[in-house]
C-alpha positions in Angstrom: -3.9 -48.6 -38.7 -6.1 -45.6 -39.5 -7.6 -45.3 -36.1 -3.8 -44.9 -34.6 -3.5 -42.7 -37.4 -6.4 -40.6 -36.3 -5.0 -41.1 -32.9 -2.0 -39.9 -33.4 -2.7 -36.5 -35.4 -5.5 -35.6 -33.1 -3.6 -36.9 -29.3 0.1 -35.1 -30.2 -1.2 -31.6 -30.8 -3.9 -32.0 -27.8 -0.6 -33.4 -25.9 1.4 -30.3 -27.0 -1.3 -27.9 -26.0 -1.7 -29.4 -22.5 2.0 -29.5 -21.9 2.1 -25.6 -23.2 -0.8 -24.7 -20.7 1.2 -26.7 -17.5 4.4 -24.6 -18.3 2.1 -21.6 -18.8 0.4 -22.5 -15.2 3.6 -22.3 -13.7 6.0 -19.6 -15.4 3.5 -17.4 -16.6 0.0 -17.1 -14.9 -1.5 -14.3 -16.4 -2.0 -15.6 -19.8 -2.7 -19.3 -17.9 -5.4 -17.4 -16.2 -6.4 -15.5 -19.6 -6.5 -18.3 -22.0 -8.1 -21.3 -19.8 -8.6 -20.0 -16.1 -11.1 -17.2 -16.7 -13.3 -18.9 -19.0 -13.6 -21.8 -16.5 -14.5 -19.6 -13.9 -16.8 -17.9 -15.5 -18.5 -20.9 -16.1 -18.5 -22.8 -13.1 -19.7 -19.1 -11.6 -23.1 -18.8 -14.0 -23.8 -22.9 -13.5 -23.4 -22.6 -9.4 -24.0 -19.1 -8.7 -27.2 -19.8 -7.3 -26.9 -23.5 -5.4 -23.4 -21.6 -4.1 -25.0 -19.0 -2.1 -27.8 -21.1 -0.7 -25.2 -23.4 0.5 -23.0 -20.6 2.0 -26.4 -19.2 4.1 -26.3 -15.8 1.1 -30.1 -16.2 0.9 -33.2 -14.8 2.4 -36.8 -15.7 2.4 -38.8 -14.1 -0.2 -41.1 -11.3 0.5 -44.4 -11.9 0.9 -45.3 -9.9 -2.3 -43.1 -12.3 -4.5 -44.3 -15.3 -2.8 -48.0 -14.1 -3.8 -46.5 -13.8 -7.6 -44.8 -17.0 -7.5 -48.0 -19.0 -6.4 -50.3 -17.2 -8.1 -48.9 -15.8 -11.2 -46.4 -18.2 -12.5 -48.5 -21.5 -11.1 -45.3 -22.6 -9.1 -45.8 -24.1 -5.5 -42.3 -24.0 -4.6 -41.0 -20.2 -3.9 -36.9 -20.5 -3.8 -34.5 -18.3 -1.2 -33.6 -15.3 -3.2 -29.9 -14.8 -3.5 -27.8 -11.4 -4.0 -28.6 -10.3 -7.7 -25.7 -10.3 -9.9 -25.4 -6.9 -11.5 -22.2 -7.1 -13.8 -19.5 -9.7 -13.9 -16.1 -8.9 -16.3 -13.1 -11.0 -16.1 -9.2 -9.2 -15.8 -5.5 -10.4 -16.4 -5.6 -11.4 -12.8 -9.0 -12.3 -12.3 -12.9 -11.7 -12.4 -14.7 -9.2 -10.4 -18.8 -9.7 -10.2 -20.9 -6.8 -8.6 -24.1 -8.0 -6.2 -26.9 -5.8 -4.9 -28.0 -7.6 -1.6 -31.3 -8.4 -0.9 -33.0 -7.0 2.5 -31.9 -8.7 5.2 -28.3 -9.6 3.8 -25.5 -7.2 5.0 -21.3 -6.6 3.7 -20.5 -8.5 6.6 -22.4 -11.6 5.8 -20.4 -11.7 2.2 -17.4 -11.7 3.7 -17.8 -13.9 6.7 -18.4 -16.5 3.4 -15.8 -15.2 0.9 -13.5 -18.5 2.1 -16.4 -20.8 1.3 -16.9 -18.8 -1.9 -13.3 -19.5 -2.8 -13.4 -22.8 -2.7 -16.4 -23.0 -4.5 -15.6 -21.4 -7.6 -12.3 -22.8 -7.7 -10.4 -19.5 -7.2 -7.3 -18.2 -5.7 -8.9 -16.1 -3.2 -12.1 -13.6 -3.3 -12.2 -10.5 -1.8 -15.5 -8.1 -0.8 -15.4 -4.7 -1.0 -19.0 -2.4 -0.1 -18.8 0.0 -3.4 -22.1 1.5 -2.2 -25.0 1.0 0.2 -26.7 -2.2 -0.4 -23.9 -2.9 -3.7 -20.8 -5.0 -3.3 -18.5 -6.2 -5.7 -16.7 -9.8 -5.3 -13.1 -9.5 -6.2 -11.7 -12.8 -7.5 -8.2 -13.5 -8.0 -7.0 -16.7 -10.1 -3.7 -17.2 -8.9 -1.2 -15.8 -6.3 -0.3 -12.6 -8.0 2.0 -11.8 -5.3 3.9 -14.3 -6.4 5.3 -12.2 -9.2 4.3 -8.8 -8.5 3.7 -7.0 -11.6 2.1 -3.5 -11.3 -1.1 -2.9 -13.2 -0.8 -1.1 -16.4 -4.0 1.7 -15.7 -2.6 3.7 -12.3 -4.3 6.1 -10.0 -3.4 9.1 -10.7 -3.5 12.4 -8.8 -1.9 15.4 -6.7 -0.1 13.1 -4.1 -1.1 10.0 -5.1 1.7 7.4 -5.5 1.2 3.6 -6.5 3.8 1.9 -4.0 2.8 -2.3 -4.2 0.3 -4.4 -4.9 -2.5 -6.1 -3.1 -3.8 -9.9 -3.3 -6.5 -8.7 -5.3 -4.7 -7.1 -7.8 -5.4 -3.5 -7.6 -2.8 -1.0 -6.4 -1.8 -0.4 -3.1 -1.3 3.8 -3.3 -0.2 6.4 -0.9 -2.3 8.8 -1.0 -1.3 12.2 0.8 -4.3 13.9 0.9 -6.9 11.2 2.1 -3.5 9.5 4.7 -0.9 12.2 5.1 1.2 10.2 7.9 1.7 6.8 7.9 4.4 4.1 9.9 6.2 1.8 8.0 7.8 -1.5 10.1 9.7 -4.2 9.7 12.6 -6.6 10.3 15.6 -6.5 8.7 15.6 -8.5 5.3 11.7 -8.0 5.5 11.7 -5.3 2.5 10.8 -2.4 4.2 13.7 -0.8 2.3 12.4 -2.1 -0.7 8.9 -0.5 -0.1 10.8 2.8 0.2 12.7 2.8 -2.8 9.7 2.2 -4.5 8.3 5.5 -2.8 10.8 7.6 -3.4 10.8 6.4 -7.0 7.1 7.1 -7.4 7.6 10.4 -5.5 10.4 11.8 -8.0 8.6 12.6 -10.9 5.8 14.9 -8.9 5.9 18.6 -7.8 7.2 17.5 -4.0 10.0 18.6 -1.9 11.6 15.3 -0.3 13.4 15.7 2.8 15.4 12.9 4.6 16.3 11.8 7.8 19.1 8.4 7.9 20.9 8.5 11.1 23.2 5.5 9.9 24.9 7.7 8.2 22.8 8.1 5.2 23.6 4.9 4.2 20.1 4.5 2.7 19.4 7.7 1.5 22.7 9.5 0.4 22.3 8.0 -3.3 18.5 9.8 -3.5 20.1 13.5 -2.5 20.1 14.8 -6.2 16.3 14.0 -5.4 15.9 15.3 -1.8 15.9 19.0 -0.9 17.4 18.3 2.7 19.1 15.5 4.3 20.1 15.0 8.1 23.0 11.8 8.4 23.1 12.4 12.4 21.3 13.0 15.4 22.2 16.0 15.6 21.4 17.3 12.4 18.1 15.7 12.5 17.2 17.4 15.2 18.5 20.8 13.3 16.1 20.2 10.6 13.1 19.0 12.5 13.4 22.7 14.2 13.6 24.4 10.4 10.5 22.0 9.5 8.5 23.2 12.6 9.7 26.9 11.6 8.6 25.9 7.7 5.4 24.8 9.1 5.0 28.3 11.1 5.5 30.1 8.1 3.0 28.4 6.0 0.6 28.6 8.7 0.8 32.7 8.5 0.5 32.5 4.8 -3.1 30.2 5.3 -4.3 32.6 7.5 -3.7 35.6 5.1 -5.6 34.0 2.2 -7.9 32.7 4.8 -7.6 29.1 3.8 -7.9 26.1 5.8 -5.1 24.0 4.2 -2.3 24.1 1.2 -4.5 23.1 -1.6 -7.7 25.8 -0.9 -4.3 28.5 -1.8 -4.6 30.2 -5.3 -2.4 27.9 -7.5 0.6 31.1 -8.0 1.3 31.0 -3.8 0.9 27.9 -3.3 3.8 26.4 -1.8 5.8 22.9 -2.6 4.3 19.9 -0.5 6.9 18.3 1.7 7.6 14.7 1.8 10.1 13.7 5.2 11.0 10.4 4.8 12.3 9.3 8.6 14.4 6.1 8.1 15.1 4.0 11.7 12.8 6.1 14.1 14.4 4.5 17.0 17.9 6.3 16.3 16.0 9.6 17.1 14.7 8.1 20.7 17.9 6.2 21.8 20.6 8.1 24.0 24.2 7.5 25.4 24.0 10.0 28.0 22.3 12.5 29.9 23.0 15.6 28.0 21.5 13.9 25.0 18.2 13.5 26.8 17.2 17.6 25.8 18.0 17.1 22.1 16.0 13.4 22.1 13.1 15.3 23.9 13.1 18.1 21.7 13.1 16.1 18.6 10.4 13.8 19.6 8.6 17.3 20.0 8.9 18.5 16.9 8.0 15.6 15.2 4.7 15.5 17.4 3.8 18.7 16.8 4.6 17.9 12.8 2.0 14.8 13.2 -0.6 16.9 15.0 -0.7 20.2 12.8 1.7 19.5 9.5 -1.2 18.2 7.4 -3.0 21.7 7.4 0.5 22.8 5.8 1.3 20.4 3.3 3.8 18.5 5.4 3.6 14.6 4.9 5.4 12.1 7.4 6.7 8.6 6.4 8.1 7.0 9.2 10.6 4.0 8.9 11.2 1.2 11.8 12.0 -2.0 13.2 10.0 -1.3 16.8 8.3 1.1 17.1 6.6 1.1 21.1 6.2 2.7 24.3 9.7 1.1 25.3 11.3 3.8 22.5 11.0 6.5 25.5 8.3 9.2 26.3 6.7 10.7 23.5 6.6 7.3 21.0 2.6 6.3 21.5 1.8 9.7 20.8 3.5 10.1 17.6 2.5 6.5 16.6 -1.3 7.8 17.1 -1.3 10.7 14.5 0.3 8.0 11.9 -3.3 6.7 10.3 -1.3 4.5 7.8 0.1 1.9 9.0 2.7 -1.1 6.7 3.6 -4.0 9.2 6.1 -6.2 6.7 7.8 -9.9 8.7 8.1 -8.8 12.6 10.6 -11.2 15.2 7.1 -11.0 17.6 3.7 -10.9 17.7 4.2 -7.3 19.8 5.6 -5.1 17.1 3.1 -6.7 14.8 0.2 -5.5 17.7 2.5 -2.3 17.6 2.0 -1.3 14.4 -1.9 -2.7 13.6 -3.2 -3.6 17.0 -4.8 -0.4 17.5 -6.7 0.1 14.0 -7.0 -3.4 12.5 -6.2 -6.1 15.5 -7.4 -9.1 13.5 -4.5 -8.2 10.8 -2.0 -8.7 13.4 -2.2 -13.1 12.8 -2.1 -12.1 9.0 1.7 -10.2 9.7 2.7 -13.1 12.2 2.4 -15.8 9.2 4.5 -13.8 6.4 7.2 -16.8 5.2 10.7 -15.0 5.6 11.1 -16.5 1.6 8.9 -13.5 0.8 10.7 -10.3 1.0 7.9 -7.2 0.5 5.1 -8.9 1.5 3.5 -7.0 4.2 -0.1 -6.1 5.7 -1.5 -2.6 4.8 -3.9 -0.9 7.3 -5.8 2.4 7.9 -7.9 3.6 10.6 -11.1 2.6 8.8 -10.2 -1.0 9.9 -9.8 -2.4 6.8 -6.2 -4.1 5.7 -5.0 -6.1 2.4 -1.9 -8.2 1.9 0.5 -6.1 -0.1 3.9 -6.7 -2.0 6.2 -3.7 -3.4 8.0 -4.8 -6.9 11.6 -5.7 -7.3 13.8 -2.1 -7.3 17.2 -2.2 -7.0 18.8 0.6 -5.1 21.0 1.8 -8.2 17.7 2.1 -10.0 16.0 3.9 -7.6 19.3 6.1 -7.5 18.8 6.8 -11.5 14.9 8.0 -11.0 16.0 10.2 -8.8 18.8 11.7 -10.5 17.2 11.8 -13.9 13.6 14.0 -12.1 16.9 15.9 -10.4 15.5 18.8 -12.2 11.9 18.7 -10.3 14.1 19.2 -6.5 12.9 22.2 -5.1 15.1 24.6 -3.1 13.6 25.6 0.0 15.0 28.4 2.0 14.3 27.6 5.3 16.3 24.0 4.6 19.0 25.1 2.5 21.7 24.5 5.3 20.7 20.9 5.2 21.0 20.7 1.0 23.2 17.9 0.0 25.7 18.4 -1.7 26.6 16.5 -4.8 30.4 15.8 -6.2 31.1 17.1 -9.5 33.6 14.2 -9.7 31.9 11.3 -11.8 32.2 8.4 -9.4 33.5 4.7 -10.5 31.2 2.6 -12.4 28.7 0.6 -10.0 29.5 2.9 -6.8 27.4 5.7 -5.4 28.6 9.0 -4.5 29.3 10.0 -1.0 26.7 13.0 0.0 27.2 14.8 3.1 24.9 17.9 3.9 26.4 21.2 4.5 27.0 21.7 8.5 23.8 22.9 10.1 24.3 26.3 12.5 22.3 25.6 15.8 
């Protein structure tokens, strides 16, 4: 009776704990992760670490100096493959990161050709490599999906134009940043989150010293409830291609100002001239290309110039494109390849075909395009970053409703700058205090041609 005694108190709380760390497993990973996964890991990584890389081919032969010591000095006949030496290892919320410096002979390359093998070997959710300096890399371990739930990290990067916009599969954030990637194309199918990755944009855009300006030819039914946030907005064609002509003329105008003070861009100005960096946020690029007759033809050509000549020469200025799309290719009309080229960032979220995704990555990162073609339609902001480096991450942009977008905006209302050259194009804002739930109709003021 004493032993099921014993059995009893010591089995129900081990029982109870077990049971606590399966629901914690499931419903909430981090602190699954925190309390049991990381000290596992970190574990199984000291007791393997070295048997692990010989078996993934991470070794080389020792040099001839070390053999001598091994023989000679410590009295040992057998001289083992050395293997990467690990510099620091430190375990996160998400997962454990472990920093190598590579023996001669191993390369960057070689670490990630084996970072699936390493996976499975440690028991991980997926491992990462990432060159932080020449001959250095660090392995970035993640110990569970934390795409699943995307929650952003607490510590951001912060800086002039840098916005965190999503999260990547190794739990770092994904950022825009303006000054290192000033253009970048955004695609997707509908129901694929690409409007979900802009909200999340525009939210992160709000609070900083930036002029917005916005281009929805569906009638700015995506970006009429941001205009207490944007400092122009074009609902039509034809105003779109109004203020792509006061953009070009904005650009102009800064240029003359850079050559006066003899700078080379925006930020070399003295802080007190410096003007407002500008944002234009180009929802449905294709509206701009298509045309119902032949008269349209000029304004479609003309718009697709400006905007060209915004990608080529815009950055010098301060002028930033994001570019919004379901297709974005050669079959758009003359004029769409060449714009696509001067867009270094590229976001490729759930395509219908394997073309759009070789649109929008096949030309800087072609082995992410099978990554894009696999995104489950379940998983709504999941989408494959790129850059010209050739480099891409899985990413996925947090849950933002469109209402709360609408309330950053309105509440950094204060930080909209009012720009001369665009004020035809200003929004306009009711007075009236619209019905609970609804969002206000905003129509720019007519544009003079």
């Amino acid at each position: 009776m004493a032993d099921l005694t014993t059995l009893w108190e010591v089995g129900l709380p081990l029982a109870g704990a077990g049971g606590g760390l399966g629901y914690a497993k499931l419903r909430a990973p981090r602190v699954f992760w925190s309390v049991a996964g990381l000290p596992v890991a970190r574990v199984r990584f000291a007791v393997t670490y070295r048997a692990t890389m010989d078996a993934c081919g991470l070794t080389v032969q020792p040099s001839r100096l070390r053999a001598f010591l091994v023989r000679n000095v410590a009295r040992r006949s057998d001289v083992q493959p050395v293997p990467p030496k690990v510099r620091r290892v430190r375990g996160s919320s998400t997962g454990m990161r472990a920093t190598l410096r590579l023996p001669a002979g191993l390369e960057p390359a070689d670490v990630i050709a084996a970072s699936e093998r390493l996976r499975h070997a440690w028991g991980v959710h997926s491992v990462h490599v990432v060159e932080t300096k020449p001959g250095f890399v660090e392995l970035r371990m993640t110990g569970y999906d934390v795409l699943r739930r995307v929650k952003m990290p607490r510590r951001r990067p912060s800086g002039q134009m840098v916005v965190p916009v999503a999260l990547r599969e190794d739990g770092t954030a994904f950022v825009r940043d303006y000054l290192k990637v000033p253009h970048a194309l955004t695609l997707g199918a509908n129901q694929s989150g690409k409007s979900m990755y802009l909200r999340n944009l525009i939210a992160g855009l709000a609070p900083l010293r930036v002029a917005l300006v916005g281009i929805d030819c569906k009638r700015g039914v995506e970006q009429r409830r941001y205009a207490p946030r944007l400092s122009a907005l074009a609902i039509t064609p034809g105003e779109a291609s109004g203020l792509l002509d006061a953009l070009v003329g904005e650009m102009e105008t800064r240029f003359d100002l850079l050559s006066d003070y003899g700078a080379a861009d925006l930020w070399a100005l003295p802080e007190e001239v410096r003007p407002v960096p500008i944002v234009l946020l180009v929802d449905e690029v294709a509206e701009l290309f298509l045309v119902a007759s032949r008269k349209d033809e000029e304004r479609r050509d003309r718009m697709v110039t400006q905007l060209i000549r915004l990608g080529q020469m815009a950055r010098a200025a301060g002028l930033y494109l994001e570019i919004c799309g379901q297709r974005f290719g050669s079959e758009l009309g003359k004029g769409a390849t060449t714009l696509r080229a001067q867009l270094t960032g590229r976001v490729v979220h759930r395509v219908n075909d394997k073309q759009t995704a070789e649109m929008g990555l096949g030309d800087i990162a072609p082995d992410a395009v099978v990554a894009v073609t696999t995104i489950p339609p379940d998983k709504p902001g999941v989408a494959v970053a790129g850059d010209s480096s050739g480099g891409w991450s899985r990413i996925r942009t947090p849950e933002l409703s469109a209402e709360e977008a609408a309330a950053i905006c309105a509440h950094f209302a204060h930080r909209t700058p009012a720009l001369p050259a665009l004020a035809p194009y200003r929004p306009v804002i009711p007075t009236v205090t619209p019905a609970a739930g609804s969002v206000p109709l905003v129509k720019p003021t007519p544009a003079t041609d």
